[in-house]
mmCIF file of the N, C-alpha and C atoms, coordinates in Angstrom:
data_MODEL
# 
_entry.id   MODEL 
# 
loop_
_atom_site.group_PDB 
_atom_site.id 
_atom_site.type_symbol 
_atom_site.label_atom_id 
_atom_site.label_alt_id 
_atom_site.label_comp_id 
_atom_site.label_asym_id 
_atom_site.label_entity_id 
_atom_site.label_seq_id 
_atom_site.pdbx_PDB_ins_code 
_atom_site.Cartn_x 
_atom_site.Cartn_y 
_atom_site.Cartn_z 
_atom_site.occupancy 
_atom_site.B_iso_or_equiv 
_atom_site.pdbx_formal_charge 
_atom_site.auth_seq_id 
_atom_site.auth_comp_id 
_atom_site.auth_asym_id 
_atom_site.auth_atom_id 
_atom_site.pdbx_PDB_model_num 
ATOM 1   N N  . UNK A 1 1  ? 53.796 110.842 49.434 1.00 0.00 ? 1  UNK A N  1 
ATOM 2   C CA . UNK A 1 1  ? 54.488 110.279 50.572 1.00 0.00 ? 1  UNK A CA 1 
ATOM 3   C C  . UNK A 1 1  ? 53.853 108.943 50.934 1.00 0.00 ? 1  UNK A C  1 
ATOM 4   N N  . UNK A 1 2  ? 54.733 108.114 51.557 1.00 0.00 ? 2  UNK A N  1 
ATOM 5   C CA . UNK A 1 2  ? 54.306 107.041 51.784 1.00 0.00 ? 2  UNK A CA 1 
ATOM 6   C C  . UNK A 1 2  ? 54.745 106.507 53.875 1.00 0.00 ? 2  UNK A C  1 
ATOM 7   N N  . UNK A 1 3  ? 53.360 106.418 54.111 1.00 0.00 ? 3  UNK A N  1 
ATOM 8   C CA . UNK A 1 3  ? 53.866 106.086 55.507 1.00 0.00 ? 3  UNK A CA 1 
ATOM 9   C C  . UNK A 1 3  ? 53.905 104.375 55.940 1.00 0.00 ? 3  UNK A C  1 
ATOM 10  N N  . UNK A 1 4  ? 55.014 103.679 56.620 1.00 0.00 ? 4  UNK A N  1 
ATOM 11  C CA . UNK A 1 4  ? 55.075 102.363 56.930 1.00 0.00 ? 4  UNK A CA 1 
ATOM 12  C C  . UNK A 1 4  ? 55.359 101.731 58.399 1.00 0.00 ? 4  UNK A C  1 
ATOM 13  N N  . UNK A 1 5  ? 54.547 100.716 58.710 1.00 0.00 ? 5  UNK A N  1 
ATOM 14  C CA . UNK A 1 5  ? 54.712 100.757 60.003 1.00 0.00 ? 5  UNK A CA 1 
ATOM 15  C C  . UNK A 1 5  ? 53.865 101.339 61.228 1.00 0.00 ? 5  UNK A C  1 
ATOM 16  N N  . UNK A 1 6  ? 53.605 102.440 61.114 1.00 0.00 ? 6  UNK A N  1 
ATOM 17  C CA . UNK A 1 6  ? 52.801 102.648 62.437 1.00 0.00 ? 6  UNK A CA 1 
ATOM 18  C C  . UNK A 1 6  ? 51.187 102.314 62.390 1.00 0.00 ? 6  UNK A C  1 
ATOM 19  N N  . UNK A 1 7  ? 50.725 102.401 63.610 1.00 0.00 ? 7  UNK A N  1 
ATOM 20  C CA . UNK A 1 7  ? 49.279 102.097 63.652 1.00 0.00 ? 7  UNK A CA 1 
ATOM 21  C C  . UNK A 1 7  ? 48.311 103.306 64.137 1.00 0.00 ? 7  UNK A C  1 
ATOM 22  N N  . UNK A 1 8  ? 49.215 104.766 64.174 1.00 0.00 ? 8  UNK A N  1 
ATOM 23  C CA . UNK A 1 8  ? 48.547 105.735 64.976 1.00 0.00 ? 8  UNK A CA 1 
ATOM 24  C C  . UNK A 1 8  ? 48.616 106.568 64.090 1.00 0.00 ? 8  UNK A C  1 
ATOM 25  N N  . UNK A 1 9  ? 47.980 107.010 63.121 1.00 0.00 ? 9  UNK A N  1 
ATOM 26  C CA . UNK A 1 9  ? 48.377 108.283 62.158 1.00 0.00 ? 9  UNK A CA 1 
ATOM 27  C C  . UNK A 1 9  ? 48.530 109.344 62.735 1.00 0.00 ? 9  UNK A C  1 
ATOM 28  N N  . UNK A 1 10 ? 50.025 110.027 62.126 1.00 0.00 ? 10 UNK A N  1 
ATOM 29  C CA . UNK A 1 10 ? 49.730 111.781 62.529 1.00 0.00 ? 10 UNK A CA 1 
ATOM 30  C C  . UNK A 1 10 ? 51.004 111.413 63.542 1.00 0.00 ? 10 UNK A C  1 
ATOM 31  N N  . UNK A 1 11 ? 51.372 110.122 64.289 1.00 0.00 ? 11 UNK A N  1 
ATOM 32  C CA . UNK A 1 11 ? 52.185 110.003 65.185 1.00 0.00 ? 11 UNK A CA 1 
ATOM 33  C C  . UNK A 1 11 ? 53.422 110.488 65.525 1.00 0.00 ? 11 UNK A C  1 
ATOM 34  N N  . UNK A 1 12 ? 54.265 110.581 66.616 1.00 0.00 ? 12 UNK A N  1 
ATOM 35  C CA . UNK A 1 12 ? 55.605 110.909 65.897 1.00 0.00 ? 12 UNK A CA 1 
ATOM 36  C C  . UNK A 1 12 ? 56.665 109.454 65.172 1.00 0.00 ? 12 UNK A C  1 
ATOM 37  N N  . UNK A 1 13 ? 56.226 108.336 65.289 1.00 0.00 ? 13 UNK A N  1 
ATOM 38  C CA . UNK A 1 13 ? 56.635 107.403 64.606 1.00 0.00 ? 13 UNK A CA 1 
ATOM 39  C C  . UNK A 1 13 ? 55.791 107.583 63.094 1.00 0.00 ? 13 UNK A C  1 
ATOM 40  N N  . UNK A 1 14 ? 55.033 108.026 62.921 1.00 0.00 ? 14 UNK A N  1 
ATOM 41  C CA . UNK A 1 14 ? 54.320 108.070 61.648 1.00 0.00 ? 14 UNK A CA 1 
ATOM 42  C C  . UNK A 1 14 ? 55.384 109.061 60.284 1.00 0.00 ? 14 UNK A C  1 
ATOM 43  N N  . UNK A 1 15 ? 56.028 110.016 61.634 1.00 0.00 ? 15 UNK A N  1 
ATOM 44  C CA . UNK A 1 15 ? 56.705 111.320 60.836 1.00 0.00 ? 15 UNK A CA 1 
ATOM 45  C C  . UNK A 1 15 ? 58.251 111.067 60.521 1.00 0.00 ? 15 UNK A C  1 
ATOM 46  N N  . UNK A 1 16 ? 58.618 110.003 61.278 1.00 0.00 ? 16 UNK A N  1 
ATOM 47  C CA . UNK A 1 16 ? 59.980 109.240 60.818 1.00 0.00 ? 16 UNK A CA 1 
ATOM 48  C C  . UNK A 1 16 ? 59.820 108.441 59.841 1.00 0.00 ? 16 UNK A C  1 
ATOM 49  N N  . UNK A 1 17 ? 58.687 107.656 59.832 1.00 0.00 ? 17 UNK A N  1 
ATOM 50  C CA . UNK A 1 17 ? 58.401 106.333 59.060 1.00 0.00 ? 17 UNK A CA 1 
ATOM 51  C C  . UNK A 1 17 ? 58.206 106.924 57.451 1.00 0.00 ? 17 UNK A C  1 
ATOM 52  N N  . UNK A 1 18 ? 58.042 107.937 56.926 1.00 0.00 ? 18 UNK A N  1 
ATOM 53  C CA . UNK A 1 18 ? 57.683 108.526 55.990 1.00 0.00 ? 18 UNK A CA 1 
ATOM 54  C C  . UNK A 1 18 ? 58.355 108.069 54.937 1.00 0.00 ? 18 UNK A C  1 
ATOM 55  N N  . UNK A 1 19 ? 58.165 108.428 53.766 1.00 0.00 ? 19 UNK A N  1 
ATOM 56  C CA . UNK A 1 19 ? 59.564 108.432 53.019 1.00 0.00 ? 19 UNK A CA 1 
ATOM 57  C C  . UNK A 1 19 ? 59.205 109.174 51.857 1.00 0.00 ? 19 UNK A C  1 
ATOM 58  N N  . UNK A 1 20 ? 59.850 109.587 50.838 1.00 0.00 ? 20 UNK A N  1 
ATOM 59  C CA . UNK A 1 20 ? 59.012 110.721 49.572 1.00 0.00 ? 20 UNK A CA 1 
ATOM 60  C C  . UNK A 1 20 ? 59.314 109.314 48.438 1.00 0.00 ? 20 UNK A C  1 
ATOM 61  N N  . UNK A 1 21 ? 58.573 109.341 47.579 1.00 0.00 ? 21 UNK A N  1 
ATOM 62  C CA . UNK A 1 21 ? 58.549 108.695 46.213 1.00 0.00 ? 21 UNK A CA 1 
ATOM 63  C C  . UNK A 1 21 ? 59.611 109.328 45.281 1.00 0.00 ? 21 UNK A C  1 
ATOM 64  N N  . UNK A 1 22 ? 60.548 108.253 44.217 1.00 0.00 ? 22 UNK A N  1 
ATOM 65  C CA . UNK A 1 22 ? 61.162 109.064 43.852 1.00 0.00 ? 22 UNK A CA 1 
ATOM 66  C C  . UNK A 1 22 ? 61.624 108.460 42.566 1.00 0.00 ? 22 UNK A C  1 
ATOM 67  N N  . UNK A 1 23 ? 62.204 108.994 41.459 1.00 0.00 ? 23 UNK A N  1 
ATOM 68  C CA . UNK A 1 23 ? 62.604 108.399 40.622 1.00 0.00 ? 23 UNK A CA 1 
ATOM 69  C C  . UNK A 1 23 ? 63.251 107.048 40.555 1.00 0.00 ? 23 UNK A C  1 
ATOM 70  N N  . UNK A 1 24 ? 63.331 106.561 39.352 1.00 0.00 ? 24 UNK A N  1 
ATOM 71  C CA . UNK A 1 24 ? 64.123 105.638 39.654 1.00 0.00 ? 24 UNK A CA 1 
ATOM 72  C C  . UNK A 1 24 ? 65.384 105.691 39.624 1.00 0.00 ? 24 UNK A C  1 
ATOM 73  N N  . UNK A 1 25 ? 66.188 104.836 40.366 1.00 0.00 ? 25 UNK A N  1 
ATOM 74  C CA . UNK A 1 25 ? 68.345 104.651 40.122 1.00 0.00 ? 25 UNK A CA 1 
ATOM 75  C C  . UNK A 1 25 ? 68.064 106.240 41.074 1.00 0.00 ? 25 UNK A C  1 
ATOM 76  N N  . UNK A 1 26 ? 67.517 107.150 41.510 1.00 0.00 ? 26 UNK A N  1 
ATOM 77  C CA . UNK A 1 26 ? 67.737 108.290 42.369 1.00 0.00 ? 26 UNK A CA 1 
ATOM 78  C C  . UNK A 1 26 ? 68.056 107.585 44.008 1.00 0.00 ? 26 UNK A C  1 
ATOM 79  N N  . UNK A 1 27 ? 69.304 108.140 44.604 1.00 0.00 ? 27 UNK A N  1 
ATOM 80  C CA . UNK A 1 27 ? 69.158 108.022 45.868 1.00 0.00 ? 27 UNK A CA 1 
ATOM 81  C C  . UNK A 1 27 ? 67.946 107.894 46.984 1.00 0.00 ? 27 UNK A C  1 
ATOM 82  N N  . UNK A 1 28 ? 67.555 107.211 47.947 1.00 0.00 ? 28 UNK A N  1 
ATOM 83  C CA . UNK A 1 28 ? 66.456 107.986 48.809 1.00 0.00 ? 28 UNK A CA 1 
ATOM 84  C C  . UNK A 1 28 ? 67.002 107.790 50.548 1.00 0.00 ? 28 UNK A C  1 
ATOM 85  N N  . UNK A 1 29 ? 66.922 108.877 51.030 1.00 0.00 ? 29 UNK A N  1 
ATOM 86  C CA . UNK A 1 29 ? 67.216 108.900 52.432 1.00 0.00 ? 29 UNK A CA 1 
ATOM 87  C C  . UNK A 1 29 ? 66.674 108.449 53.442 1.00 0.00 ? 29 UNK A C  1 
ATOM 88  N N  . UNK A 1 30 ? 66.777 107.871 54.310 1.00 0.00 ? 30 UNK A N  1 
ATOM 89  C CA . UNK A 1 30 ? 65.166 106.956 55.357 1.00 0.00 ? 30 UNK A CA 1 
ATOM 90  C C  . UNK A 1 30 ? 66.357 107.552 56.521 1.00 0.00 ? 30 UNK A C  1 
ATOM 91  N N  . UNK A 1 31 ? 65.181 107.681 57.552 1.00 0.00 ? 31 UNK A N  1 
ATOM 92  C CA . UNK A 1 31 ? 65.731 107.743 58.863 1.00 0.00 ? 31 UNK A CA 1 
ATOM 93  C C  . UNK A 1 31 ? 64.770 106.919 59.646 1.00 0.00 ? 31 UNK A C  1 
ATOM 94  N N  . UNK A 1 32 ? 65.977 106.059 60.223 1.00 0.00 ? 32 UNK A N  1 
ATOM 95  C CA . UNK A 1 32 ? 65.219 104.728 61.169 1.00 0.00 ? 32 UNK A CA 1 
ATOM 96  C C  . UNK A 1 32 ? 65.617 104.710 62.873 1.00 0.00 ? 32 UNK A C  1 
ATOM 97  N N  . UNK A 1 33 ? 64.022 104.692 63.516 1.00 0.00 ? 33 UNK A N  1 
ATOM 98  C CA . UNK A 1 33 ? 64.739 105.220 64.652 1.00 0.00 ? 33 UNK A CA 1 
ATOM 99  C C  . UNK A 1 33 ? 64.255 103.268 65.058 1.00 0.00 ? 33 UNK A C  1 
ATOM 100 N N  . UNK A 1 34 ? 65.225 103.281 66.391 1.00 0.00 ? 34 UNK A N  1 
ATOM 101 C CA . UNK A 1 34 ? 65.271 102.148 66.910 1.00 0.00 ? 34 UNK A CA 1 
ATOM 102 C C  . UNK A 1 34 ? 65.238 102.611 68.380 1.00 0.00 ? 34 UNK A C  1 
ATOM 103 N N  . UNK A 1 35 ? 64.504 101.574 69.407 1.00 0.00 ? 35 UNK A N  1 
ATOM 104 C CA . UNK A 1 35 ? 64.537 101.690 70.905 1.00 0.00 ? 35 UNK A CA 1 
ATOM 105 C C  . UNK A 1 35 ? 64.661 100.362 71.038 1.00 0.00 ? 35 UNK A C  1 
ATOM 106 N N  . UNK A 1 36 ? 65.986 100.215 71.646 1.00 0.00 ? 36 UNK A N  1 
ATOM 107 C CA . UNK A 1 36 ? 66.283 98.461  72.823 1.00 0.00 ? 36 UNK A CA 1 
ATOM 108 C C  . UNK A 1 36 ? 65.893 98.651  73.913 1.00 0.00 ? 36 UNK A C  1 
ATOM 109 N N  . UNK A 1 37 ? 66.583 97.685  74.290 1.00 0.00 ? 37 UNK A N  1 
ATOM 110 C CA . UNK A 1 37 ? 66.591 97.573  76.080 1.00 0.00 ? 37 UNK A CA 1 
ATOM 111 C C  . UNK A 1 37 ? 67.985 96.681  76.643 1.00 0.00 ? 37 UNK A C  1 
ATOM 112 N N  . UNK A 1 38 ? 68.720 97.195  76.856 1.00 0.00 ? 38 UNK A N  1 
ATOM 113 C CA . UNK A 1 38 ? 69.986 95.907  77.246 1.00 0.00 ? 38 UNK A CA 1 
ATOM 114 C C  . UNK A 1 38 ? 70.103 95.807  78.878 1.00 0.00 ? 38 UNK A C  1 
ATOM 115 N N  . UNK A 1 39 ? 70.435 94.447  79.022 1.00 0.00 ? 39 UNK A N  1 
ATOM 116 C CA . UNK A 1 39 ? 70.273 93.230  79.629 1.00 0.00 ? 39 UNK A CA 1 
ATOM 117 C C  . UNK A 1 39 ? 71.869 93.919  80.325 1.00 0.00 ? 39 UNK A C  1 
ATOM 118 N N  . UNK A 1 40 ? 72.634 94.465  82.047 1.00 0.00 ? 40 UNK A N  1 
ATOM 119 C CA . UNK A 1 40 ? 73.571 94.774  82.280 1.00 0.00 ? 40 UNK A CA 1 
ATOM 120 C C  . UNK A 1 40 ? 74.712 93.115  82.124 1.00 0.00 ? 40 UNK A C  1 
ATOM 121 N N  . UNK A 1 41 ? 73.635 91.946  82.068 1.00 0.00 ? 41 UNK A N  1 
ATOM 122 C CA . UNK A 1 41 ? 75.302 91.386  81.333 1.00 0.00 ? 41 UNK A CA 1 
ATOM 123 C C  . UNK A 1 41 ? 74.856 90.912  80.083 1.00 0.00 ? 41 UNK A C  1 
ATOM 124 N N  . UNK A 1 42 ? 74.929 91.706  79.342 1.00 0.00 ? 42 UNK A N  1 
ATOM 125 C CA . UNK A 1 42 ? 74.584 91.876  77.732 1.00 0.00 ? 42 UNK A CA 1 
ATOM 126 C C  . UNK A 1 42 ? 76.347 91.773  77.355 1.00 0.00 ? 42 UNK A C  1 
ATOM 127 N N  . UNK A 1 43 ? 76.578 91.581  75.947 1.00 0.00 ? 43 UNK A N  1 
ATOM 128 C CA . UNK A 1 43 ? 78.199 92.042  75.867 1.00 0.00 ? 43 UNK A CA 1 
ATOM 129 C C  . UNK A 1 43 ? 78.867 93.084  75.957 1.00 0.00 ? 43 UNK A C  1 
ATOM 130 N N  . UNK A 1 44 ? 79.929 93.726  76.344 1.00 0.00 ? 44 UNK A N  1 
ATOM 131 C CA . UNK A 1 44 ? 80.046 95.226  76.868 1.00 0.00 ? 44 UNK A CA 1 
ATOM 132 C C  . UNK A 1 44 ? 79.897 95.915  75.983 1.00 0.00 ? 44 UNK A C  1 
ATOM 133 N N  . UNK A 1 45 ? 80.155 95.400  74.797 1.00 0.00 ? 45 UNK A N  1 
ATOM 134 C CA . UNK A 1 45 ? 79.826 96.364  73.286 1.00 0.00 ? 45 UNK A CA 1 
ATOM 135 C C  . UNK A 1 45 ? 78.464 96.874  73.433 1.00 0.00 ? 45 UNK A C  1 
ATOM 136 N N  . UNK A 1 46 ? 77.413 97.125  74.037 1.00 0.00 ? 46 UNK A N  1 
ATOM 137 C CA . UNK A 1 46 ? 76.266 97.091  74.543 1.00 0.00 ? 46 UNK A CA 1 
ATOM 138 C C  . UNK A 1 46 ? 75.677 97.843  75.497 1.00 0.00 ? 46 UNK A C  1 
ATOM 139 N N  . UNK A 1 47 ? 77.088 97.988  76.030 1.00 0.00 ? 47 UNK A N  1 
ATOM 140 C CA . UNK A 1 47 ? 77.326 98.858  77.224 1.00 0.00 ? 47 UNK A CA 1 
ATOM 141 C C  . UNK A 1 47 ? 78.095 100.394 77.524 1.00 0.00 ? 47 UNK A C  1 
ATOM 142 N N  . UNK A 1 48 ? 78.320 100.933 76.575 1.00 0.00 ? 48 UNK A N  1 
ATOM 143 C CA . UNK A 1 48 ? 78.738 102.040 76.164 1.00 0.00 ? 48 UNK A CA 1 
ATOM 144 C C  . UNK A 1 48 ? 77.877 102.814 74.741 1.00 0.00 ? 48 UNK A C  1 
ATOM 145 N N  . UNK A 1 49 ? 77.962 104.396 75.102 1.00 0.00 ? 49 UNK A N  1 
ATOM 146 C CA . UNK A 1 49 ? 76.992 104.555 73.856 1.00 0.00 ? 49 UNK A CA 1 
ATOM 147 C C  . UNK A 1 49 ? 77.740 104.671 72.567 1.00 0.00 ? 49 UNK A C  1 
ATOM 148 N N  . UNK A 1 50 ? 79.355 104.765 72.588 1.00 0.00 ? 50 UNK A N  1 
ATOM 149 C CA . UNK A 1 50 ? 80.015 105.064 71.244 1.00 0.00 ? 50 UNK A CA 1 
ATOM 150 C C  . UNK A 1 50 ? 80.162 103.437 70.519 1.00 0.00 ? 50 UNK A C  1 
ATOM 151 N N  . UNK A 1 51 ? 79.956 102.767 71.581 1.00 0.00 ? 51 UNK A N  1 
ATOM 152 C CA . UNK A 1 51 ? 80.705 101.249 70.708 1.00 0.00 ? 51 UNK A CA 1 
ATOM 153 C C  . UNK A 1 51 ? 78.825 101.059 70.385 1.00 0.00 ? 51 UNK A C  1 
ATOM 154 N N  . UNK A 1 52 ? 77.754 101.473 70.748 1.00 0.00 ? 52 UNK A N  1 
ATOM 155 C CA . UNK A 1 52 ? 76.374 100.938 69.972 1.00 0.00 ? 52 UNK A CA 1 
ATOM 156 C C  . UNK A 1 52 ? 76.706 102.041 68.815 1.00 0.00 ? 52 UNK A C  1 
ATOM 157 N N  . UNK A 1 53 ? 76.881 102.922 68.994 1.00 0.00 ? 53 UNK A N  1 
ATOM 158 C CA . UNK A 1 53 ? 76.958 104.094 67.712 1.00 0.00 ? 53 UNK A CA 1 
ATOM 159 C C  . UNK A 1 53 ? 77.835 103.289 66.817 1.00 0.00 ? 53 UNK A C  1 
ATOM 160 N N  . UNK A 1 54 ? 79.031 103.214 66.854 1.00 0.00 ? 54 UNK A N  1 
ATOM 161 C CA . UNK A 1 54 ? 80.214 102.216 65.883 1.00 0.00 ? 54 UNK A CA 1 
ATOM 162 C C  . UNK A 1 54 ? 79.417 101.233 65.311 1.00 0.00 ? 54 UNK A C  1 
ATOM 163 N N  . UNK A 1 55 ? 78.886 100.164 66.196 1.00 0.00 ? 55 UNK A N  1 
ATOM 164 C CA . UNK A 1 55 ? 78.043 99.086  66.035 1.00 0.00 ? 55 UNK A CA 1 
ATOM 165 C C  . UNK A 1 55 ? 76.885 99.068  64.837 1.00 0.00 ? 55 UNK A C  1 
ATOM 166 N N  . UNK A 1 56 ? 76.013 100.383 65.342 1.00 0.00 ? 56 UNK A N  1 
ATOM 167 C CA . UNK A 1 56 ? 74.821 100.386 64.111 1.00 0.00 ? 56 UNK A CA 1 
ATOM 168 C C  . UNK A 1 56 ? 75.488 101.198 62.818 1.00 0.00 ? 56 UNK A C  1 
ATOM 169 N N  . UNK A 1 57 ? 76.701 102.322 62.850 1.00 0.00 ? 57 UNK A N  1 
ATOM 170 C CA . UNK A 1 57 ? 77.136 102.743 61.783 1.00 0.00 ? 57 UNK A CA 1 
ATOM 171 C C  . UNK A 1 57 ? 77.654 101.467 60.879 1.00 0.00 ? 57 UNK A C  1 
ATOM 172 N N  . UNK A 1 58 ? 78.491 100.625 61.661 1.00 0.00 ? 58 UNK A N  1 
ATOM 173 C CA . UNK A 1 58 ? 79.128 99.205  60.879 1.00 0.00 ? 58 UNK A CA 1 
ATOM 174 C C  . UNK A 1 58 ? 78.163 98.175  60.450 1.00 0.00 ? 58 UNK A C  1 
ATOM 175 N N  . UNK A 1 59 ? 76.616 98.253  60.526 1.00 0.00 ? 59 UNK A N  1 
ATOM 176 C CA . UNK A 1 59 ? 75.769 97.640  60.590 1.00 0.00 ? 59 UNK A CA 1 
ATOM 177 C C  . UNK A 1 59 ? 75.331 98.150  58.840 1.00 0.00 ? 59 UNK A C  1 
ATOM 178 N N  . UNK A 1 60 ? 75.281 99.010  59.152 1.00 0.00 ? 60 UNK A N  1 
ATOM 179 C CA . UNK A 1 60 ? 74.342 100.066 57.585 1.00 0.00 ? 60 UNK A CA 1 
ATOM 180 C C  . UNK A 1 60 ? 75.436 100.194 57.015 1.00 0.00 ? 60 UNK A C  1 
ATOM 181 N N  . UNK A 1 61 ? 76.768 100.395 57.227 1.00 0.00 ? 61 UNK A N  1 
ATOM 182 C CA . UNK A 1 61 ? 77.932 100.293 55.917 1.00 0.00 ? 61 UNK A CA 1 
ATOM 183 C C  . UNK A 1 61 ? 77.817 99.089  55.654 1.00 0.00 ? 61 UNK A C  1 
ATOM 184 N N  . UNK A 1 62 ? 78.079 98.017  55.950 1.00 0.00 ? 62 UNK A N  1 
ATOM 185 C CA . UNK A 1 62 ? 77.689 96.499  55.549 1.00 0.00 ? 62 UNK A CA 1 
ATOM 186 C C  . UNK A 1 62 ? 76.345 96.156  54.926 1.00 0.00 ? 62 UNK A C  1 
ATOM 187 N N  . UNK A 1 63 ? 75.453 96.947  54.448 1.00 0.00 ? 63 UNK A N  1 
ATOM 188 C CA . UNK A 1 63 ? 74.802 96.955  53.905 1.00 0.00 ? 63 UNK A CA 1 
ATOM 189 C C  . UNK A 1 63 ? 74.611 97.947  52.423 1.00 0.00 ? 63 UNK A C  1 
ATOM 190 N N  . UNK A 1 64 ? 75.687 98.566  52.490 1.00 0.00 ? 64 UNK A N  1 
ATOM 191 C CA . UNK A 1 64 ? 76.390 99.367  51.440 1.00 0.00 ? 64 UNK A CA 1 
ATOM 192 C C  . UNK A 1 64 ? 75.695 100.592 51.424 1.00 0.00 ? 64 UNK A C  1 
ATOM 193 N N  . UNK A 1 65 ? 74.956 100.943 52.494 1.00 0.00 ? 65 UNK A N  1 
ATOM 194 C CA . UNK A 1 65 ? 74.320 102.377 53.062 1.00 0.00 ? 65 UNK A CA 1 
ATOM 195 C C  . UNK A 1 65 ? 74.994 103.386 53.058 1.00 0.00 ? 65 UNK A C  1 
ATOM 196 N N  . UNK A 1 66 ? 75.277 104.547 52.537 1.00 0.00 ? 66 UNK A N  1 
ATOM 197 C CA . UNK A 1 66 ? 76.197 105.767 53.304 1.00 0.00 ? 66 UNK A CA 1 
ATOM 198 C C  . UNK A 1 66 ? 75.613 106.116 54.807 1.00 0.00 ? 66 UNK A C  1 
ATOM 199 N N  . UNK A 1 67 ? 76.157 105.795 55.187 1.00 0.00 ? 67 UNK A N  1 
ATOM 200 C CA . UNK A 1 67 ? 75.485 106.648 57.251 1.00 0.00 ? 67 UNK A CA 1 
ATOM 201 C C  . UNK A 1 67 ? 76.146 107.862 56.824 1.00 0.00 ? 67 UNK A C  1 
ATOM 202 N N  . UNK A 1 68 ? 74.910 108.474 57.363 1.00 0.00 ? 68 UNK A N  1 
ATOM 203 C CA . UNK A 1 68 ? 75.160 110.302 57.494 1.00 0.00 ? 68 UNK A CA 1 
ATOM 204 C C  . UNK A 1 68 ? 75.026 110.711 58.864 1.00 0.00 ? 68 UNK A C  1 
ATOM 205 N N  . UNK A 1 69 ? 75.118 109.538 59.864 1.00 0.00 ? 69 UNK A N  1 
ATOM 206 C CA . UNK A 1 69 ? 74.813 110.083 61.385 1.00 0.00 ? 69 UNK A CA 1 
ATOM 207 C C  . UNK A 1 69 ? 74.416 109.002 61.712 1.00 0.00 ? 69 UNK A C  1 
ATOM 208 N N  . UNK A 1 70 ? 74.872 108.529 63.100 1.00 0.00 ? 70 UNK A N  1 
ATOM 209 C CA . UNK A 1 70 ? 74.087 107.747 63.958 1.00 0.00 ? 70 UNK A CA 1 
ATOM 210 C C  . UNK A 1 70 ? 73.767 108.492 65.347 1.00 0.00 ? 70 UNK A C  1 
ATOM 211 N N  . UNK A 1 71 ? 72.577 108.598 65.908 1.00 0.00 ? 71 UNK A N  1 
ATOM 212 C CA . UNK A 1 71 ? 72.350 109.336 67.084 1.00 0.00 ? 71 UNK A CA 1 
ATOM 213 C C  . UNK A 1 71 ? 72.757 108.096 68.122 1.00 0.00 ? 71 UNK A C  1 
ATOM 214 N N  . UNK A 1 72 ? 72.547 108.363 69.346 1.00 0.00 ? 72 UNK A N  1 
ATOM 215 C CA . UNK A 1 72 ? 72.547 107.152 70.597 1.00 0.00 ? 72 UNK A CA 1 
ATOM 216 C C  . UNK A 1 72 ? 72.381 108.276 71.830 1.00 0.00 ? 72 UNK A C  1 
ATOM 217 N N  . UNK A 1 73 ? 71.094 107.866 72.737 1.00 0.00 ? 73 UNK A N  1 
ATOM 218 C CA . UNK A 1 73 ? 71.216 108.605 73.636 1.00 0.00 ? 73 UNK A CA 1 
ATOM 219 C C  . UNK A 1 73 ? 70.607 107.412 74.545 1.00 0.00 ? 73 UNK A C  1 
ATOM 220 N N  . UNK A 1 74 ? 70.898 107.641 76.159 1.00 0.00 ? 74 UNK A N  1 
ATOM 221 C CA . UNK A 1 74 ? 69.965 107.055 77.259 1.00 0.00 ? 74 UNK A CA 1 
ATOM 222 C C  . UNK A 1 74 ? 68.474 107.158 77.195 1.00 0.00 ? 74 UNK A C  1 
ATOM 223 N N  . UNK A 1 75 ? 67.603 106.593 77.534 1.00 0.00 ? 75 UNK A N  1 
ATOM 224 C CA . UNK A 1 75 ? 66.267 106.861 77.638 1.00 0.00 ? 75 UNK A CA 1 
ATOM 225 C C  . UNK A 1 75 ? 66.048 107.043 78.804 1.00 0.00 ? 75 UNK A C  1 
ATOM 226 N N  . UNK A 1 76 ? 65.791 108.207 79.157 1.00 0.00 ? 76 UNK A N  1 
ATOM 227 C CA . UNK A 1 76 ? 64.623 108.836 80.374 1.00 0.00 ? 76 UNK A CA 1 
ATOM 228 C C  . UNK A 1 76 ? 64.063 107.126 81.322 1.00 0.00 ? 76 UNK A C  1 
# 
């Protein structure tokens, strides 16, 4: 396994950041978590959680990604 990115081992960013080694031409799956912060006159696309969900799914298909899920929740 290979960990990237964090500075705290053992973290829970350490346990997303992971990824397994793998053949070559083999698929590999990453799960990338992201935290913003938007600005209330940000563009309204920004402002709802299905149009950021649409947004980052149309983000990773344009990158010729299969999305298998996009989460989006409020932060506490």
């Amino acid at each position: 396994m290979i960990g990237e990115g964090t500075t705290h081992r053992g973290s829970e960013e350490d346990k997303v950041a992971m990824t397994a080694t793998t053949t070559p031409n083999q698929p590999v799956t990453y799960t990338l978590l992201v935290i913003f912060t938007v600005d209330p006159c940000t563009d309204e696309h920004l402002q709802d959680q299905q149009a950021i969900r649409d947004e980052a799914e149309s983000w990773l298909a344009s990158l010729d990604a299969t999305v298998h899920g996009v989460n989006i929740r409020k932060a506490d």
